[in-house]
C-alpha atoms as an extended CHARMM CRD file, in Angstrom:
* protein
*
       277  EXT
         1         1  UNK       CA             23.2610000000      127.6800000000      173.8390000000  PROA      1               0.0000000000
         2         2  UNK       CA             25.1190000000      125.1050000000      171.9090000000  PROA      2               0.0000000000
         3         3  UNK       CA             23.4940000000      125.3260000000      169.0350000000  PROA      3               0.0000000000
         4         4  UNK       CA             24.0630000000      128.7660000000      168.7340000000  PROA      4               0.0000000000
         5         5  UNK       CA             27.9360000000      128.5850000000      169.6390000000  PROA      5               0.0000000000
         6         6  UNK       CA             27.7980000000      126.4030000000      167.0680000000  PROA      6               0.0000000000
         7         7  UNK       CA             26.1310000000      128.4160000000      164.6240000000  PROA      7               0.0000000000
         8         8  UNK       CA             28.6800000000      131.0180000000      165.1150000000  PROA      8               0.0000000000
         9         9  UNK       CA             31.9740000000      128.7540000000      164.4940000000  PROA      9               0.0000000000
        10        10  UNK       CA             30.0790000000      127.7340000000      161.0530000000  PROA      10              0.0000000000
        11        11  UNK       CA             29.4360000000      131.5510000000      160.1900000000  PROA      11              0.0000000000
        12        12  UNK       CA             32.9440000000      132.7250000000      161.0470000000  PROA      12              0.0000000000
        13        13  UNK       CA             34.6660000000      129.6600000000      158.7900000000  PROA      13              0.0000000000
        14        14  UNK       CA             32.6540000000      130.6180000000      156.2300000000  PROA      14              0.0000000000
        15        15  UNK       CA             33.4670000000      134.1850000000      156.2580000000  PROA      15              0.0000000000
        16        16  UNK       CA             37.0610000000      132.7120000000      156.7970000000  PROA      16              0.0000000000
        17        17  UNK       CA             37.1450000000      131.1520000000      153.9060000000  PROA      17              0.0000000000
        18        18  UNK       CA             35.1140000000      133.6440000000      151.6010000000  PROA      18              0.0000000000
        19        19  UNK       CA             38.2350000000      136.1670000000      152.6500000000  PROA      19              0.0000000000
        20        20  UNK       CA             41.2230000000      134.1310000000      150.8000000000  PROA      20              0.0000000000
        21        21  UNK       CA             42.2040000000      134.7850000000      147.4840000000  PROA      21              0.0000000000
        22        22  UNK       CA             42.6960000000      132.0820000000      145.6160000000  PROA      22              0.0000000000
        23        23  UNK       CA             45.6210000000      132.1160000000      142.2180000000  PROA      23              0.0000000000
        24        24  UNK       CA             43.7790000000      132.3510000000      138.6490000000  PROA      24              0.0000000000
        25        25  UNK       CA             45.0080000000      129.3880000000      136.2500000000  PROA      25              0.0000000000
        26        26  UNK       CA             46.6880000000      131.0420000000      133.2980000000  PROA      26              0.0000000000
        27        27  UNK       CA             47.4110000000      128.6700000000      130.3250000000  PROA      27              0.0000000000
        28        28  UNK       CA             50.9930000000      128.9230000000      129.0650000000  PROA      28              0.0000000000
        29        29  UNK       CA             51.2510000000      131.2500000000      126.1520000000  PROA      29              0.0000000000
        30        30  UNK       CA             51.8420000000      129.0030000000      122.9300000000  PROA      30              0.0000000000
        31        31  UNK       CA             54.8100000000      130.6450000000      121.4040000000  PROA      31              0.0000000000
        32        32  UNK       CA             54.9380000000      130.8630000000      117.4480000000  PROA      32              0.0000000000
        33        33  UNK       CA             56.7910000000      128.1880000000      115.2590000000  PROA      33              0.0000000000
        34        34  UNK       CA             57.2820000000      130.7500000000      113.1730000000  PROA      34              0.0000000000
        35        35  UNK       CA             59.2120000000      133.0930000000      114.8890000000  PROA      35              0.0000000000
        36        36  UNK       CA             61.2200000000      129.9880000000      116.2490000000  PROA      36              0.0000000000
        37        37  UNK       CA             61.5730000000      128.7710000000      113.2310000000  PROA      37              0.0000000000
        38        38  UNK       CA             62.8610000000      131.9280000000      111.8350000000  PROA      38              0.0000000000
        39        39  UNK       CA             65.3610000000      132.6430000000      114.9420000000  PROA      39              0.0000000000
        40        40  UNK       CA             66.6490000000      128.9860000000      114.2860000000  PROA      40              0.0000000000
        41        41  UNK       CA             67.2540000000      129.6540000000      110.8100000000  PROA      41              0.0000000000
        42        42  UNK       CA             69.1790000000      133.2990000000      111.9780000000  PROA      42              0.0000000000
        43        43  UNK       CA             71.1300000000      130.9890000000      113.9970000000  PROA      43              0.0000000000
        44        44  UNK       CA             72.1320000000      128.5940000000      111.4520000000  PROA      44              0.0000000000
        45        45  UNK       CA             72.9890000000      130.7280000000      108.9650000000  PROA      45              0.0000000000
        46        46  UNK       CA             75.6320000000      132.1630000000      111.0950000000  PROA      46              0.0000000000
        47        47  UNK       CA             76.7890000000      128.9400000000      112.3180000000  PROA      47              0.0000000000
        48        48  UNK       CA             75.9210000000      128.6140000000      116.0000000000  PROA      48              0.0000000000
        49        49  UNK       CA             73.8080000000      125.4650000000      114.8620000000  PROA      49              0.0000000000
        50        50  UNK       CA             73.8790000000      124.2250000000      118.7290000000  PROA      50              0.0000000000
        51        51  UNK       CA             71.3340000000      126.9490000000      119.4370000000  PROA      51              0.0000000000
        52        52  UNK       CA             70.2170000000      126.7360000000      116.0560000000  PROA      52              0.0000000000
        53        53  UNK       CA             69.0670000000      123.3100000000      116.4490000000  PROA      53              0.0000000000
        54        54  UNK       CA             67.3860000000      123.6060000000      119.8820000000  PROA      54              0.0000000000
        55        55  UNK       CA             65.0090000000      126.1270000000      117.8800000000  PROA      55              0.0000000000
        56        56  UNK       CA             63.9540000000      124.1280000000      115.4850000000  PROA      56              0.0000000000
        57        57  UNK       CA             63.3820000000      121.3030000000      117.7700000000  PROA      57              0.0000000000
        58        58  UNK       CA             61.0300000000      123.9560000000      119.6270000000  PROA      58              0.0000000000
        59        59  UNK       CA             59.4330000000      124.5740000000      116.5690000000  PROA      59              0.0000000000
        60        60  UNK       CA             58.7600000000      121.2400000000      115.5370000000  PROA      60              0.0000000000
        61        61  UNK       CA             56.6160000000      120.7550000000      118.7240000000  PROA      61              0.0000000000
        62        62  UNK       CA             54.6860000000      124.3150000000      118.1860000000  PROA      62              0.0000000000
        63        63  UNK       CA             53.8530000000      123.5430000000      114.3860000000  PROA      63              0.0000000000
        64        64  UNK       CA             50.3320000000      122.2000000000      113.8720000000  PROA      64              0.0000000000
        65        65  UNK       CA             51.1510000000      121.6420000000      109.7260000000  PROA      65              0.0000000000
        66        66  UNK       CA             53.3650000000      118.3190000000      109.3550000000  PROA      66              0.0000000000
        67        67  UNK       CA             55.2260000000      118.9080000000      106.7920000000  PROA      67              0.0000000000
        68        68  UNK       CA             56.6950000000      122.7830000000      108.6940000000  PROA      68              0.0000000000
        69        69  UNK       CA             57.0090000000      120.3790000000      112.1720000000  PROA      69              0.0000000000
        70        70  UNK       CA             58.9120000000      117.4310000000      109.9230000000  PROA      70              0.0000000000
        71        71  UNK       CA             61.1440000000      120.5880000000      108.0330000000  PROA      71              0.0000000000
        72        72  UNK       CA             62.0720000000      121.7080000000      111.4860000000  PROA      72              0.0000000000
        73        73  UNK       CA             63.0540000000      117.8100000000      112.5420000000  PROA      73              0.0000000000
        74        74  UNK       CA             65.2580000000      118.1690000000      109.6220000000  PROA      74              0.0000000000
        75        75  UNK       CA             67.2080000000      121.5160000000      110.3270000000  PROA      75              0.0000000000
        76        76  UNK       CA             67.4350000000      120.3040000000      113.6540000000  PROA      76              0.0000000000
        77        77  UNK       CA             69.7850000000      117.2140000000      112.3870000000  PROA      77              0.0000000000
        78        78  UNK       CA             71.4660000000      119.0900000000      110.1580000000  PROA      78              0.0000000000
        79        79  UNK       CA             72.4240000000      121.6150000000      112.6870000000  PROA      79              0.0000000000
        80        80  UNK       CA             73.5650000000      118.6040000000      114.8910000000  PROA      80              0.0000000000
        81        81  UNK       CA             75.5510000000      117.2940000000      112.2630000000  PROA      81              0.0000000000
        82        82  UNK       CA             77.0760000000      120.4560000000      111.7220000000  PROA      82              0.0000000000
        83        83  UNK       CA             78.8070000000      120.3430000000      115.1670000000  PROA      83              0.0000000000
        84        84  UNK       CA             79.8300000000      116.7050000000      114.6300000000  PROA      84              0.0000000000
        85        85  UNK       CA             76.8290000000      115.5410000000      116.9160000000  PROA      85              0.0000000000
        86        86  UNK       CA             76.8890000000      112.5730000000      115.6290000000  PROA      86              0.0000000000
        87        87  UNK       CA             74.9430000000      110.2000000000      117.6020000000  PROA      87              0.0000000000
        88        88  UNK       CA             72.3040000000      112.8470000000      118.6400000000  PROA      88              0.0000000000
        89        89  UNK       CA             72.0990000000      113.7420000000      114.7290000000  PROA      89              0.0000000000
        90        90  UNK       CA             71.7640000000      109.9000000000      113.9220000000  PROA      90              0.0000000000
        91        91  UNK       CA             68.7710000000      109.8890000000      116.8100000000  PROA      91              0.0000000000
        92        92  UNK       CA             66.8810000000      112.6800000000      115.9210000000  PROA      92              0.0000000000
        93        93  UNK       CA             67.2170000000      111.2210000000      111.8660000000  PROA      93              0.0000000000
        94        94  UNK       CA             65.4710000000      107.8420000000      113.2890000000  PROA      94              0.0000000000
        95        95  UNK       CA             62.5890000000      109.7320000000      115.1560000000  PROA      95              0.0000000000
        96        96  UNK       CA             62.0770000000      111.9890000000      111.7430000000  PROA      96              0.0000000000
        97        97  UNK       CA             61.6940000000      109.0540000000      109.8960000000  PROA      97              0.0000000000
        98        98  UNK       CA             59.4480000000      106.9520000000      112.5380000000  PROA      98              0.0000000000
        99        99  UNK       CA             57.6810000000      110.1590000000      112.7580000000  PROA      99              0.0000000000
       100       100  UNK       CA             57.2680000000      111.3460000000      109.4170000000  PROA      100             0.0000000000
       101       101  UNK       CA             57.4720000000      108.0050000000      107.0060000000  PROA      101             0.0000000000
       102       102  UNK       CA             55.9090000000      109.5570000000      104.1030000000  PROA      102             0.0000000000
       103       103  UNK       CA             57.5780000000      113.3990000000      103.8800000000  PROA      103             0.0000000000
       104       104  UNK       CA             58.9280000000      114.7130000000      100.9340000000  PROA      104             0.0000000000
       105       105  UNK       CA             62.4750000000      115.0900000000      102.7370000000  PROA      105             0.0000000000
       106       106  UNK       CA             62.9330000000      111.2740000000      103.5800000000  PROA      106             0.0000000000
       107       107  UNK       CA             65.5790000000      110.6860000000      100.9150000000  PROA      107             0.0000000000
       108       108  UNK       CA             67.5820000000      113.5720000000      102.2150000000  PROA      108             0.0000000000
       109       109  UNK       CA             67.3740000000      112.2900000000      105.7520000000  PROA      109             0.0000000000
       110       110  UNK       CA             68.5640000000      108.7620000000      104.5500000000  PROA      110             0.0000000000
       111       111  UNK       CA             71.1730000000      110.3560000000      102.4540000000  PROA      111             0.0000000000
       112       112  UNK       CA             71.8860000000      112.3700000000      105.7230000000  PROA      112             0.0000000000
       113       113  UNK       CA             72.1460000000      109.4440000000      108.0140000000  PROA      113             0.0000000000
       114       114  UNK       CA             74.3390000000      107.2940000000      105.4510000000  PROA      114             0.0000000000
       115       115  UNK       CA             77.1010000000      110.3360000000      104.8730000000  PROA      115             0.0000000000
       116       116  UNK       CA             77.0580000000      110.4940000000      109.1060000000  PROA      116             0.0000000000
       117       117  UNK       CA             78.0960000000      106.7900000000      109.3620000000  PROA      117             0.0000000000
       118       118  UNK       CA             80.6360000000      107.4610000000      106.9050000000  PROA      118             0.0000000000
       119       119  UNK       CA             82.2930000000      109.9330000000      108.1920000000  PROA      119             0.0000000000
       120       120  UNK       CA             82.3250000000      108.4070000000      111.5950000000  PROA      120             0.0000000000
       121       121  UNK       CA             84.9050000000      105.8200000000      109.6560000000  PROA      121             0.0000000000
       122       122  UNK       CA             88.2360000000      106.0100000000      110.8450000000  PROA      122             0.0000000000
       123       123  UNK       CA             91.7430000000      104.4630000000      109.1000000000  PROA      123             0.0000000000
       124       124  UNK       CA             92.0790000000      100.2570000000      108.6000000000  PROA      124             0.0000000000
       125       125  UNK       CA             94.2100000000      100.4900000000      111.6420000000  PROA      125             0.0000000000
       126       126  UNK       CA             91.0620000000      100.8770000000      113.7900000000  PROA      126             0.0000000000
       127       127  UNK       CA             87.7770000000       99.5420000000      114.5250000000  PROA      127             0.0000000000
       128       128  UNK       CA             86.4260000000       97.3760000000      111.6790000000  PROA      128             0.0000000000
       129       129  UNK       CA             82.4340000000       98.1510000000      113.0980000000  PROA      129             0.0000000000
       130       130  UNK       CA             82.0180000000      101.5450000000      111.4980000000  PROA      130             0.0000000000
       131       131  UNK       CA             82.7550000000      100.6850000000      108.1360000000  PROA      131             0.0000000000
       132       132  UNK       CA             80.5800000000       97.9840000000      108.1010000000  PROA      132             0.0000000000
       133       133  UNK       CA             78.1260000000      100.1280000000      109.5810000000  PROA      133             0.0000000000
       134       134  UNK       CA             78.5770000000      102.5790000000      107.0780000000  PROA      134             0.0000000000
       135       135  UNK       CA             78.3580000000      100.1140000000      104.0570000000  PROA      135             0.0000000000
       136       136  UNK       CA             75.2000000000       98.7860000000      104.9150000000  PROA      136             0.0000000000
       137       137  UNK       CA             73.4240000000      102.4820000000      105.4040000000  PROA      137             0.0000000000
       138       138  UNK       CA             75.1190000000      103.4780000000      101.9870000000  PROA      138             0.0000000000
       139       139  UNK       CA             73.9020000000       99.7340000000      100.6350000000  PROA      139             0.0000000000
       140       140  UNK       CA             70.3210000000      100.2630000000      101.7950000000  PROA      140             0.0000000000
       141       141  UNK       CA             70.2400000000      103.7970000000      100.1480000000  PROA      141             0.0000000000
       142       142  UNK       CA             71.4650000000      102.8910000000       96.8980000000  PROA      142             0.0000000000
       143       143  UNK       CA             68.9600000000       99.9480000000       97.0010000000  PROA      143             0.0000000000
       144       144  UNK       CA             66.0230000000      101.9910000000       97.9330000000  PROA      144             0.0000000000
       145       145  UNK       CA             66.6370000000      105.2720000000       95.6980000000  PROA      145             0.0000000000
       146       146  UNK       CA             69.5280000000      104.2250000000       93.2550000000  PROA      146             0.0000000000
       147       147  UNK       CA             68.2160000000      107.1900000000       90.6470000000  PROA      147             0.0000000000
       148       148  UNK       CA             68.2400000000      109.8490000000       93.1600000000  PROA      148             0.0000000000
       149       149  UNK       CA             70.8300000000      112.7030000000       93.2110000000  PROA      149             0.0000000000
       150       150  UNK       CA             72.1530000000      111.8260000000       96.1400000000  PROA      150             0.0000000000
       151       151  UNK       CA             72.9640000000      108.5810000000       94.3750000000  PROA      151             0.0000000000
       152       152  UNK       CA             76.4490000000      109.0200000000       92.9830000000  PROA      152             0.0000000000
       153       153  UNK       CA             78.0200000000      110.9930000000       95.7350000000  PROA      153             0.0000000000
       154       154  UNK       CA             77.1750000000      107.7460000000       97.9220000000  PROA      154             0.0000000000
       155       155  UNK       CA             78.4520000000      105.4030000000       95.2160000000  PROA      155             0.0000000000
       156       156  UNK       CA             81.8280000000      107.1100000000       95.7790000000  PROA      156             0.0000000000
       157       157  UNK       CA             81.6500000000      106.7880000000       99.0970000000  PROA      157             0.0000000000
       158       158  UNK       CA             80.7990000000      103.2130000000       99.0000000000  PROA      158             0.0000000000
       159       159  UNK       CA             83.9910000000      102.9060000000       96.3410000000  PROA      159             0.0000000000
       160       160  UNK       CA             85.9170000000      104.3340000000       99.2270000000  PROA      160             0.0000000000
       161       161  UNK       CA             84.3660000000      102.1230000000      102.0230000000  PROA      161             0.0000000000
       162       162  UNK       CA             85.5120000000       99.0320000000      100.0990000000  PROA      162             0.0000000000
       163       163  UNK       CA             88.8390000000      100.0020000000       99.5430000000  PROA      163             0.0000000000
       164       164  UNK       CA             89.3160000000      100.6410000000      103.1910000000  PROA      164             0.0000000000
       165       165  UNK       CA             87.6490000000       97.4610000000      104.1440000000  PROA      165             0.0000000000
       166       166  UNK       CA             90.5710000000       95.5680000000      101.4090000000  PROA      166             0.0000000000
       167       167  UNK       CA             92.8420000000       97.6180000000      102.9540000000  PROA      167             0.0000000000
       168       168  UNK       CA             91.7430000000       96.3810000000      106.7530000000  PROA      168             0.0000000000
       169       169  UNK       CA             92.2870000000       92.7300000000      105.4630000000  PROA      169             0.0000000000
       170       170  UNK       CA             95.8210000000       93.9160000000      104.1580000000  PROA      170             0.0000000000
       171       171  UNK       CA             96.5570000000       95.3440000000      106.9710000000  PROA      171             0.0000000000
       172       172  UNK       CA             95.9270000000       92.1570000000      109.0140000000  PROA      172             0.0000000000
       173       173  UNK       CA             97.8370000000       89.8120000000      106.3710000000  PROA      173             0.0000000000
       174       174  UNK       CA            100.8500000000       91.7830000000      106.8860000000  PROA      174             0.0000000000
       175       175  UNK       CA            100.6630000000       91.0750000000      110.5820000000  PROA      175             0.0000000000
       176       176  UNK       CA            100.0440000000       87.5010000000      110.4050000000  PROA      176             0.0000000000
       177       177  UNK       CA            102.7180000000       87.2970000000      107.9960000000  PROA      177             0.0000000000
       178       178  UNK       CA            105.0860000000       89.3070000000      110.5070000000  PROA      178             0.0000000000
       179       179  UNK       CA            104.2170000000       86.5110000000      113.1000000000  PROA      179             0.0000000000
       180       180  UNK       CA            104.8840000000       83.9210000000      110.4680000000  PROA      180             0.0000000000
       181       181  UNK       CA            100.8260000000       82.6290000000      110.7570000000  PROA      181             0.0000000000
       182       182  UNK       CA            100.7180000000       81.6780000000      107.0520000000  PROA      182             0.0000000000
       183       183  UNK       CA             97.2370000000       79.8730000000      106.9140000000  PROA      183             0.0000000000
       184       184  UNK       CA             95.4490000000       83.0690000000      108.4250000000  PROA      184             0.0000000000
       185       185  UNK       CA             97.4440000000       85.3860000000      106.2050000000  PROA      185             0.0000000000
       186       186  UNK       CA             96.8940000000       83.6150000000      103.7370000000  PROA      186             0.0000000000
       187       187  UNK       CA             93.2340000000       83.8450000000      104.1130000000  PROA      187             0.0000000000
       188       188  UNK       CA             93.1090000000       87.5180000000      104.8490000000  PROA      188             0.0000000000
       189       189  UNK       CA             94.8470000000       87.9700000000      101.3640000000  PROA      189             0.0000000000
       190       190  UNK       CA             92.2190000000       85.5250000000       99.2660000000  PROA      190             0.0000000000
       191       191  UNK       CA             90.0440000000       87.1730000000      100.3160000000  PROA      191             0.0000000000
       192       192  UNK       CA             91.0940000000       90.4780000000       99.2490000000  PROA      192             0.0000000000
       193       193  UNK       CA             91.2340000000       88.7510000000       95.5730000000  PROA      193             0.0000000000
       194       194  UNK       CA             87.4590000000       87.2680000000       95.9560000000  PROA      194             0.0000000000
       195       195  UNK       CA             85.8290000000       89.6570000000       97.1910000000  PROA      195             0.0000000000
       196       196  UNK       CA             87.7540000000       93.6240000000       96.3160000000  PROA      196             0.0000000000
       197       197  UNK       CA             89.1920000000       92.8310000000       93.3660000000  PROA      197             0.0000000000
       198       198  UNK       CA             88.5710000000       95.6800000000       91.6590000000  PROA      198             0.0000000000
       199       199  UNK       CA             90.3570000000       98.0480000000       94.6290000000  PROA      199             0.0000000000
       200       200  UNK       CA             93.8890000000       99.1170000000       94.1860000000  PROA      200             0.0000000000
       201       201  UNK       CA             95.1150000000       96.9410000000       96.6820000000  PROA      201             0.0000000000
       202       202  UNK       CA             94.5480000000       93.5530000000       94.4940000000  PROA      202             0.0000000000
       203       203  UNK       CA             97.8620000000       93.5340000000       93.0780000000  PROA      203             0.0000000000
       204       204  UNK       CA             99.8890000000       93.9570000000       96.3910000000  PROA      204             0.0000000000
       205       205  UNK       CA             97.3380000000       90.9850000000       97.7960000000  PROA      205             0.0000000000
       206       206  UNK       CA             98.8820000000       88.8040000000       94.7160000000  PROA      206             0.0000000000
       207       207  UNK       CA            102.0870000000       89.2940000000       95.0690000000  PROA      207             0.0000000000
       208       208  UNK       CA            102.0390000000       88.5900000000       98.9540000000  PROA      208             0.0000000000
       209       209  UNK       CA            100.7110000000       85.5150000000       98.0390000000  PROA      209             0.0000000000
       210       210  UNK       CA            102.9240000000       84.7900000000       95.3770000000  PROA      210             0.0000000000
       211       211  UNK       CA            105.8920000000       85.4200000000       98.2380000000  PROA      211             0.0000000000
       212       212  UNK       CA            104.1570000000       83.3300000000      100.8530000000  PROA      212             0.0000000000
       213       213  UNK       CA            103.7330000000       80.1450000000       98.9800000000  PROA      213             0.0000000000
       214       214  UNK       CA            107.1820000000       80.2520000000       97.6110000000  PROA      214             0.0000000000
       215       215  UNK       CA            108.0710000000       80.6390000000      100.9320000000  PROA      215             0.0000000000
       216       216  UNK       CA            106.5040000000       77.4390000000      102.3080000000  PROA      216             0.0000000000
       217       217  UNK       CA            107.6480000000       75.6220000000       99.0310000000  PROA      217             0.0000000000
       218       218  UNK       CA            103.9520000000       75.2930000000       97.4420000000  PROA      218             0.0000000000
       219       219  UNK       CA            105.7500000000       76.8950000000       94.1260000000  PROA      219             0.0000000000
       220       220  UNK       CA            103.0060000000       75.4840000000       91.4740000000  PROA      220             0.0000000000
       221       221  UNK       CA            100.4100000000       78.0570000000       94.0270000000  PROA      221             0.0000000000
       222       222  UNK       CA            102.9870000000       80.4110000000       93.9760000000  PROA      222             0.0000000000
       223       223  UNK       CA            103.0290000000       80.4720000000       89.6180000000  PROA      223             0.0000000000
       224       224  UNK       CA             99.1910000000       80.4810000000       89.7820000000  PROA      224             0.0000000000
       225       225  UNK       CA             99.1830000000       83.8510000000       91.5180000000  PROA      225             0.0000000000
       226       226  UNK       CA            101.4430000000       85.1670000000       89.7960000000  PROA      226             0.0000000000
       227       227  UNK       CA            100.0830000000       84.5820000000       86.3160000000  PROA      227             0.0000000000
       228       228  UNK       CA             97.3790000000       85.6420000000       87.6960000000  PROA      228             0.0000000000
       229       229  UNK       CA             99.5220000000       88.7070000000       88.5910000000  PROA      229             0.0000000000
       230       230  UNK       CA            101.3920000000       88.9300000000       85.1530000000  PROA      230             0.0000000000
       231       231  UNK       CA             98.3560000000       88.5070000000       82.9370000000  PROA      231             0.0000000000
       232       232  UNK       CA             96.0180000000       91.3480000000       84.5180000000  PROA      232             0.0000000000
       233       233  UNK       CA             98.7620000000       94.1720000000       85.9220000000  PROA      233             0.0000000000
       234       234  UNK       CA            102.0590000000       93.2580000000       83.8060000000  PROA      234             0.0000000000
       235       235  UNK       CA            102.9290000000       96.9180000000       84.0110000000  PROA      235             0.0000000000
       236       236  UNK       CA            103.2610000000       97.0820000000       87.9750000000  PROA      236             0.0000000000
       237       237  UNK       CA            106.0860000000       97.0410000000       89.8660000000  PROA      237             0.0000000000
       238       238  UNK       CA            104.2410000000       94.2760000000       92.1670000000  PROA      238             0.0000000000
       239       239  UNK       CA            104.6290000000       91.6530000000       88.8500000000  PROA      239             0.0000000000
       240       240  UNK       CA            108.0050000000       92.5540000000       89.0120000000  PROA      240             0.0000000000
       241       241  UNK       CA            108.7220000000       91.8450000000       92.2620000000  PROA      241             0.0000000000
       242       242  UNK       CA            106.8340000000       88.4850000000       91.7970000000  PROA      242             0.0000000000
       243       243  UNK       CA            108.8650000000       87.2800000000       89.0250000000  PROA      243             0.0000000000
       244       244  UNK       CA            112.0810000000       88.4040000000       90.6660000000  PROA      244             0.0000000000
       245       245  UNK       CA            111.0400000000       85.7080000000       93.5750000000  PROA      245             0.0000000000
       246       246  UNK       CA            110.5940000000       82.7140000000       90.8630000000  PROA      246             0.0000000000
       247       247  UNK       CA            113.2530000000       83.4130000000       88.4160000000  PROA      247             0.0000000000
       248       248  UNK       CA            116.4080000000       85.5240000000       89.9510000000  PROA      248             0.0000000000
       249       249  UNK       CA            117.3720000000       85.4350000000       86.3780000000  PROA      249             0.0000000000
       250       250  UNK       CA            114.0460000000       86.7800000000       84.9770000000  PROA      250             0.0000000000
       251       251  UNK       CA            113.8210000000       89.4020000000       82.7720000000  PROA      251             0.0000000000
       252       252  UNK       CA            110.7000000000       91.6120000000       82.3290000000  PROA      252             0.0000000000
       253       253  UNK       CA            109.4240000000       92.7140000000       78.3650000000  PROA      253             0.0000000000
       254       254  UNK       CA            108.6480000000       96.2200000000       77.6630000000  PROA      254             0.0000000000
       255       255  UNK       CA            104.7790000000       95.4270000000       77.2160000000  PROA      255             0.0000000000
       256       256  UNK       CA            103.1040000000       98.0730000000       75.6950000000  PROA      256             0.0000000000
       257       257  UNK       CA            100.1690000000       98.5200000000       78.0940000000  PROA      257             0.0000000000
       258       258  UNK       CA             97.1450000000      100.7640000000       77.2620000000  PROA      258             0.0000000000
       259       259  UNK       CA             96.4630000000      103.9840000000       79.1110000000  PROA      259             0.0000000000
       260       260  UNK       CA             93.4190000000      104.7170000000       80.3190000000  PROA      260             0.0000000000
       261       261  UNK       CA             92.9540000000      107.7640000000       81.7180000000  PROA      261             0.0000000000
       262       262  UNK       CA             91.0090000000      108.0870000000       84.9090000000  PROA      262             0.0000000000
       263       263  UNK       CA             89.9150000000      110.9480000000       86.8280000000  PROA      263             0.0000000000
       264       264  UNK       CA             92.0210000000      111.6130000000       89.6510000000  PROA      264             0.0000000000
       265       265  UNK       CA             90.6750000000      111.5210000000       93.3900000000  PROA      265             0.0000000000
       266       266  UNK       CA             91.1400000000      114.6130000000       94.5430000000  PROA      266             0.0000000000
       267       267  UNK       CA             89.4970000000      116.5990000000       91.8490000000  PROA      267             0.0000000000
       268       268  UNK       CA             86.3100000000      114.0920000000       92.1980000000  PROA      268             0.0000000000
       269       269  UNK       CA             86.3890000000      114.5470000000       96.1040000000  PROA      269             0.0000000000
       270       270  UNK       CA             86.2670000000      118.3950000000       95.2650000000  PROA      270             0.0000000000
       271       271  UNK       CA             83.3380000000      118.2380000000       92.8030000000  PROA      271             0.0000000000
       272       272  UNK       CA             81.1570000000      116.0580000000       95.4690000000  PROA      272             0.0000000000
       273       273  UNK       CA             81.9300000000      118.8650000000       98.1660000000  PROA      273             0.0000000000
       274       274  UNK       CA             80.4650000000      121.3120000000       95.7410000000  PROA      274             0.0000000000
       275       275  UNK       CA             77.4160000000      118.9670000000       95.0520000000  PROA      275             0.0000000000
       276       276  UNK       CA             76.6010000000      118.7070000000       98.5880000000  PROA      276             0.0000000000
       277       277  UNK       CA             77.2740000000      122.3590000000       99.7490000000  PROA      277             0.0000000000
């Protein structure tokens, strides 16, 4: 009798069981690159790059060829750098180039990642730690592809960085000089003459030291500087004012000073813009 009770409970939970209905596995649908790619680009081209960037991102993971996935890394960036993403622009650029090290678009992506630090620089009142950071991106791309044609848009840049840096050290003279801290001012301005002598804020840089150590009666230091002054920018009103601290009675020749004529900044800012477009 038991073993036919029993027989019965094993029938019925196999009948049980034979009844359910189990769920079917259905692989996810792969969904084209192609068409992502494509509705990415529609996106960028009428400048929603938020959404045009999360396509290409989706496209990069659905592309089996390399060079379409490390193309979509790029657009991605670009489209992030379009709406001033900086830091996620700057992240995806170091994946792309972890990822894809040898693709034909690497020079763009550096170029890419140096003009982001650049423009992340704000005035020589500010934090000194961008422009740094942006020399030494613009310094390694120059080094690495000097005869590239991203080249000489950069080498303006880095003309720009290191007239802002000068002007940072100004900046800080002038306070230490406020404050009466002549040693560090002093310093700040050498400095300036050492190392950006070639920006346009060399001659200010002499003269302040030219007032400084008249000031604090080192004269023969103050006559160095501006010599120094006098024989390299006799034409400025900074000599001038230089000579008008050592001799009261001084009176300034009519040197005739050679004209070189330079290119002015904002019609070479313009032709860069239309390079890069």
């Amino acid at each position: 009798m038991n073993s036919k009770l029993f027989l019965i409970i094993i029938l019925s939970f196999l009948v049980l069981s034979c009844s359910k209905e189990y769920a079917v596995y259905e692989p996810i649908k792969k969904e084209s690159p192609y068409i992502l790619y494509k509705e990415g680009l529609d996106a960028f081209e009428r400048n929603d790059y938020f959404f045009a960037s999360k396509k290409f991102s989706q496209a990069e993971l659905n592309f089996d060829n390399i060079e379409l996935a490390a193309k979509s890394a790029i657009m991605s960036s670009f489209s992030l750098y379009g709406i001033n993403f900086y830091d996620e622009a700057k992240d995806n650029l170091s994946r792309y180039l972890k990822t894809y090290p040898s693709d034909k678009h690497v020079i763009y992506a550096n170029y890419l990642l140096a003009v982001i630090y650049f423009e992340q620089i704000s005035d020589e009142k500010k934090d000194l730690q961008p422009l740094l950071d942006a020399n030494k991106q613009i310094d390694f791309f120059l080094e690495t592809y000097p005869q590239s044609d991203y080249a000489f848009d950069l080498s303006f840049k880095k003309d720009l960085i290191i007239n802002q840096l000068a002007a940072k050290e100004l900046f800080v003279a002038k306070y230490y000089i406020s404050v009466q801290k002549w040693i560090p001012a002093i310093n700040r301005l050498k400095r300036i003459v050492n190392e950006y002598d070639k920006t346009i804020f060399i001659e200010e840089a002499l003269h302040r030291l030219v007032e400084i150590h008249y000031h604090i009666g080192l004269k023969e230091e103050a006559g160095k500087y501006a010599n120094i002054l006098g024989y390299n920018y006799n034409s400025s009103e900074w000599y001038k004012q230089s000579y008008k601290i050592l001799n009261k009675d001084y009176k300034i020749q009519n040197l005739k000073v050679e004209n070189i004529e330079t290119k002015q900044q904002k019609s070479l800012i313009q032709k860069i813009i239309k390079m890069i477009k």
